[in-house]
C-alpha positions in Angstrom: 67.0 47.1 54.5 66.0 45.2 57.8 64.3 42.0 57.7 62.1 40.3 60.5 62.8 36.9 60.9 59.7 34.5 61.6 58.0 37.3 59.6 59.3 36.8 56.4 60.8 33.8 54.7 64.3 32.2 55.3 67.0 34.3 53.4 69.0 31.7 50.7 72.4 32.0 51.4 73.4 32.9 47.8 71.2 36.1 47.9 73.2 37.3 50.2 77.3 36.4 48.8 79.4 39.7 48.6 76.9 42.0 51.1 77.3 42.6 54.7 75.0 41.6 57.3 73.9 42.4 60.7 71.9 40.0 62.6 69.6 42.6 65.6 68.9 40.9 68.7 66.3 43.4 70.9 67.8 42.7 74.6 65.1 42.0 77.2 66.0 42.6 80.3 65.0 41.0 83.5 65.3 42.8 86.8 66.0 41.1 90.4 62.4 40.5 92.0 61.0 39.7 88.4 57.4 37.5 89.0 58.3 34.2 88.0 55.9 33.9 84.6 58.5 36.9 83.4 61.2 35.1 84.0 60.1 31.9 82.5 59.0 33.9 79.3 62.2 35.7 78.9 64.2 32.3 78.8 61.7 31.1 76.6 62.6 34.4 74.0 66.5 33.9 74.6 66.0 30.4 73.6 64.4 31.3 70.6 67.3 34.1 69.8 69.9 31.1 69.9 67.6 29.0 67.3 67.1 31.7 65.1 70.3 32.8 65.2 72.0 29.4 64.7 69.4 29.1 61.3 70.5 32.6 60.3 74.2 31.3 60.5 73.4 28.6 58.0 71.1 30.4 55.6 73.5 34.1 55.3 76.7 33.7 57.1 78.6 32.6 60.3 78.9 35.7 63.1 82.7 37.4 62.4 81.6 40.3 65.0 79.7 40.6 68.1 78.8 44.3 69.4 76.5 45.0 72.8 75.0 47.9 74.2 76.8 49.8 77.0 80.1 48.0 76.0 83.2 49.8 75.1 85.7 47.5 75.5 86.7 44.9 73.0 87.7 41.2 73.6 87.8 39.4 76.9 87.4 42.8 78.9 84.4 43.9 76.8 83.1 40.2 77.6 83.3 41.0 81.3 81.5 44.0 80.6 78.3 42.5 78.8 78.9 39.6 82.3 77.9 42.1 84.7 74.8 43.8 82.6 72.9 40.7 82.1 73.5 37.2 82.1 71.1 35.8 79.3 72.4 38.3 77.1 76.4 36.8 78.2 75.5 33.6 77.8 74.6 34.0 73.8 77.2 36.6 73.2 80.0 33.5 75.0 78.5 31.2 72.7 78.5 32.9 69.8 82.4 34.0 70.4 83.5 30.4 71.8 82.5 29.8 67.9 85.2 32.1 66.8 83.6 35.1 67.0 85.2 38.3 67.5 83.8 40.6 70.4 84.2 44.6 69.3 83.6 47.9 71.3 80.5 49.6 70.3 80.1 52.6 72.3 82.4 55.6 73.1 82.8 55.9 76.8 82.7 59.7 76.9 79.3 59.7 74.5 77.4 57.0 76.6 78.3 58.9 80.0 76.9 61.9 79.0 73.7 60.3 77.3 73.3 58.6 80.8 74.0 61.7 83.1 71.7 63.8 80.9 69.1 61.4 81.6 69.6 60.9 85.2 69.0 64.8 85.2 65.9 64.2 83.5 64.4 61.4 85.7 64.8 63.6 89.2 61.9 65.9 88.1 63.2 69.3 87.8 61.5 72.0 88.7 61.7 74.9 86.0 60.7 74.6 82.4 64.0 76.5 81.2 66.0 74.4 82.5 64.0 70.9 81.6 63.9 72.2 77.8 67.6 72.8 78.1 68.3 69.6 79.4 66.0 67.9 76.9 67.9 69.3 74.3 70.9 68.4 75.6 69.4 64.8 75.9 68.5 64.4 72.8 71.6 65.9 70.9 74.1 63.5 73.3 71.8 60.2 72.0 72.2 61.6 68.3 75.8 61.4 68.9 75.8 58.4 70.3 73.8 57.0 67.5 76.0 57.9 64.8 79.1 56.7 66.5 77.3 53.0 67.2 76.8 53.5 63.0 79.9 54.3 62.5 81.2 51.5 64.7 79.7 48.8 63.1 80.6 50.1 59.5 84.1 50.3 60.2 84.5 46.9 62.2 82.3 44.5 59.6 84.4 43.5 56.5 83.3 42.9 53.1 81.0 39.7 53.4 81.2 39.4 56.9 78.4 39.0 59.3 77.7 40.8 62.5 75.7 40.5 65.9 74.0 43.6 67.3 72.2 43.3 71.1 70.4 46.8 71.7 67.2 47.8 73.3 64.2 47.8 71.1 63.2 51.7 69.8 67.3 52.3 69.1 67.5 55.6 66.2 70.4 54.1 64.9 70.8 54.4 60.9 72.9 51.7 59.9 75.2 52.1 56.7 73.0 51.5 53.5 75.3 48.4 52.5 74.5 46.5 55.7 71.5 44.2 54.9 69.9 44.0 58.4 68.4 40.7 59.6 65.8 41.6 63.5 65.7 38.2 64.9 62.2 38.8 67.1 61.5 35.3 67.8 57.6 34.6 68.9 58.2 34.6 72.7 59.2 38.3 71.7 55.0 39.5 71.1 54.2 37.1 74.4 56.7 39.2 76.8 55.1 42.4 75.0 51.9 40.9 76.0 52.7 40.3 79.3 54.4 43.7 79.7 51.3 45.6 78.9 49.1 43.3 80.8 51.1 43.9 83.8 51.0 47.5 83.3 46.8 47.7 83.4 46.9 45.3 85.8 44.6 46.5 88.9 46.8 47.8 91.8 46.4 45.5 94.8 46.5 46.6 98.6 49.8 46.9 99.4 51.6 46.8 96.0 52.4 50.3 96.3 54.4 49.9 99.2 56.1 47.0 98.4 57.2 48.2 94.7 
């Protein structure tokens, strides 16, 4: 069951004695050369992550374990890791394990290669059919392994009663283990940077912009 927090109400802390949870934080990303609006909103939703994650702690349970995307390391070197992908996304994860918080590998290193070389393959345009169906399937079979493994992961590393932290980018296929309550922490400077997102998308193409992007 996944729950939507500033969608639904506050969870009482004794509904939730004896289960396992897993508090999802979608990771918004913001590239070098962002416009500055982007930027601004993106703190904005980060700093709403950190209240609704501190409310969370008090209303379900304190973070035990803290798993990122793209990290297959554990402790201080998984840390460094999650340092060089993004630094709002550092920041919280430091916080949270400064707290006491233990930080676990989530991926496989093999599995999250291949995902990521069969989609390089994918983004060069290829040429014949055959061959992008083959690599399609190949695509999509690599990110089902993946998925399960991330599962599997986090159902292994979260003890009875214990509390976890996901970061993964929004539209993830991962099925999480039935006796994980799942909490999505979408904060509402989460709809304004989908707003802006789309909004910049149908924006109309100035002279130059081409070139420049």
């Amino acid at each position: 069951m996944t729950q939507e927090l500033g969608k639904v109400e506050r969870p009482e802390a004794a509904q939730y004695q004896g289960k396992r949870k897993l508090y999802l934080v979608p990771l918004i990303h913001v590239h070098e050369g962002a416009p500055v609006e982007y930027v601004e909103l993106c703190g904005r939703y980060w700093q709403g992550v950190q209240s609704s994650l501190l409310s969370l702690e008090v209303k379900a349970g304190k973070v035990l374990k803290v798993f990122h995307e793209g990290v297959f390391n554990t402790g201080e070197e998984g840390l460094k890791m999650v340092e060089k992908m993004d630094a709002r996304s550092y920041d919280l994860v430091r916080r949270v394990c400064e707290s006491g918080a233990m930080f676990e590998a989530l991926e496989d290193a093999e599995c999250f290669g291949e995902l990521m070389d069969w989609s390089r393959c994918l983004s060069i345009g290829l040429v014949s059919r055959t061959a992008a169906t083959k690599i399609s399937q190949e695509y999509v079979e690599a990110n089902k392994k993946r998925n399960e493994h991330i599962a599997k992961r986090i159902a292994e590393a979260l003890g009875p009663e214990e509390a976890g932290l996901l970061l993964i980018s929004e539209g993830h296929k991962v099925q999480f283990s039935a006796d994980i309550e799942v909490f999505y922490i979408a904060p509402p400077a989460l709809d304004e940077v989908h707003r802006w997102e789309r909004d910049y998308a149908h924006r109309p193409e100035q002279p130059g912009q081409e070139s420049e992007e």
